[in-house]
C-alpha positions in Angstrom: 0.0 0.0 0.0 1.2 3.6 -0.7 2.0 6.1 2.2 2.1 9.4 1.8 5.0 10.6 3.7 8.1 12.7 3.3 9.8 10.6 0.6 6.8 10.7 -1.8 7.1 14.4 -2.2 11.4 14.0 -2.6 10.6 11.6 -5.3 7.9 14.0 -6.8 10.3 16.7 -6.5 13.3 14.7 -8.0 10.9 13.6 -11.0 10.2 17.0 -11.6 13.9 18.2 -11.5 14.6 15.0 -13.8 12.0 16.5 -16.3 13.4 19.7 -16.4 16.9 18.5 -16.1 16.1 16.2 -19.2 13.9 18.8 -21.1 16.7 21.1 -21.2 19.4 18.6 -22.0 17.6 16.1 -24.1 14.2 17.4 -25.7 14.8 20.7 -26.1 18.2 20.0 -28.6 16.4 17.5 -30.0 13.1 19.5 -30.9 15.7 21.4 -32.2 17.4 20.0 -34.6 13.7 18.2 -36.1 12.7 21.5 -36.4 16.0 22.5 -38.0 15.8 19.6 -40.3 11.7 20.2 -41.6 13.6 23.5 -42.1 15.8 21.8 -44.7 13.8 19.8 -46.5 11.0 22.3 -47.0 14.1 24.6 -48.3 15.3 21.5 -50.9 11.6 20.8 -51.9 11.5 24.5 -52.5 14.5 24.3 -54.8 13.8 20.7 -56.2 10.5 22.7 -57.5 12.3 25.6 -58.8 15.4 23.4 -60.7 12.1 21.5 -62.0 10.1 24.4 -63.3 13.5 25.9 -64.7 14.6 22.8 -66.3 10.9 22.4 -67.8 11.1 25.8 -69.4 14.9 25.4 -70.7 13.0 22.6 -72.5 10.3 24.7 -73.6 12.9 26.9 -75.0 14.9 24.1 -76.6 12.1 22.4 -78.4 11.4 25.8 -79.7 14.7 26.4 -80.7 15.1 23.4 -82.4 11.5 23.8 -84.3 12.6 27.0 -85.5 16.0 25.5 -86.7 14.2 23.2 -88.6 11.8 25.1 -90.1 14.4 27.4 -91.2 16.4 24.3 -92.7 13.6 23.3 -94.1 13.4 26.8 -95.7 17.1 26.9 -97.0 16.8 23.2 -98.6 13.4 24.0 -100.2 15.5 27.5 -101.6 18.4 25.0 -102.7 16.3 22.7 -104.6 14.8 25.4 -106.3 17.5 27.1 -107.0 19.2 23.6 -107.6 16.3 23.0 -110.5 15.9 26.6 -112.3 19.6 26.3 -112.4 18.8 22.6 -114.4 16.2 24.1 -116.3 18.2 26.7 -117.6 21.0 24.7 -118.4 18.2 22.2 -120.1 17.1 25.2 -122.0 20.8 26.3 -122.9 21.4 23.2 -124.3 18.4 22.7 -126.3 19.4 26.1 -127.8 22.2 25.2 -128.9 21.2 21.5 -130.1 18.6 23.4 -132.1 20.9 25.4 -133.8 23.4 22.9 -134.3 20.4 20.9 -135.8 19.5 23.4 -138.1 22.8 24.7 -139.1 23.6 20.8 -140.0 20.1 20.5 -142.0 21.1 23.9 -144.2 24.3 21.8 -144.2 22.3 18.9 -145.6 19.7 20.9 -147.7 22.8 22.9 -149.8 24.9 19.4 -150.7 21.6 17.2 -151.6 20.6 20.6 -153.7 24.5 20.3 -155.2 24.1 16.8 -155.5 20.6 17.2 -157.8 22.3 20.3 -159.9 25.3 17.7 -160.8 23.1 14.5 -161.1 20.4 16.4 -163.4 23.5 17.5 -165.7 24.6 13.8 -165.8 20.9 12.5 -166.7 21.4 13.0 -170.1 25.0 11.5 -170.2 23.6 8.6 -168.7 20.8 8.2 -170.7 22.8 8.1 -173.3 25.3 6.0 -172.1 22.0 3.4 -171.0 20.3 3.9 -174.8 23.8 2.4 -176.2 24.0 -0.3 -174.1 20.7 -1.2 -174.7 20.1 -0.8 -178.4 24.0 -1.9 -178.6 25.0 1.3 -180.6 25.6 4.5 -180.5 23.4 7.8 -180.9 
């Protein structure tokens, strides 16, 4: 059974010294350095949403970046090929000029000697008519 006596209140009084002994010594350092720590991680969370937001905008940027690099490579082939093919079509053209002329400077070419050719052949018809009548008829004219 409990007694109430003069060591009941020592041993109340040393609990109570023990509580503030340990608060000051143990809890309070303790409470401390959890509250020092929630500190720091809401401080990295902070920054682990700020690296995040800035790294999602540097992407942002870069994808728009590199859309506008290839549009404007896009841009620069479509001019090359163009350039590329009127440069072909005018050397197509060039050439066809000059086959053209070539073609008709060789058909004048053509149309003068099968002209000379007729002049000399129509002044042989009658030598050779000649010439056919004797062997034919097996004398001469």
């Amino acid at each position: 059974m409990i007694t109430i006596d003069l060591t009941m209140f020592i041993q109340i009084a040393n609990i109570l010294l023990l509580i503030v002994i340990m608060n000051a010594v143990l809890y309070r350092p303790i409470r401390t350095i959890l509250a020092d720590r929630r500190k720091k991680i809401t401080s990295l969370q902070n920054d682990v949403e700020t690296f995040d937001k800035n790294a999602r905008l540097r992407l942002e940027e870069f994808e728009k970046k590199v859309k506008a690099a290839r549009i404007k490579a896009k841009a620069e082939l479509d001019n090359a090929r163009n350039a590329a093919k009127a440069a072909g079509t005018e050397s197509l053209n060039q050439v066809r000029r000059e086959v053209d002329t070539d073609k008709a400077t060789r058909l004048t070419t053509i149309d003068q000697e099968l002209a000379k050719a007729r002049q000399q052949l129509q002044g042989e018809v009658g030598d050779f008519a000649n010439e056919m009548a004797v062997k034919i008829l097996g004398r001469a004219l």
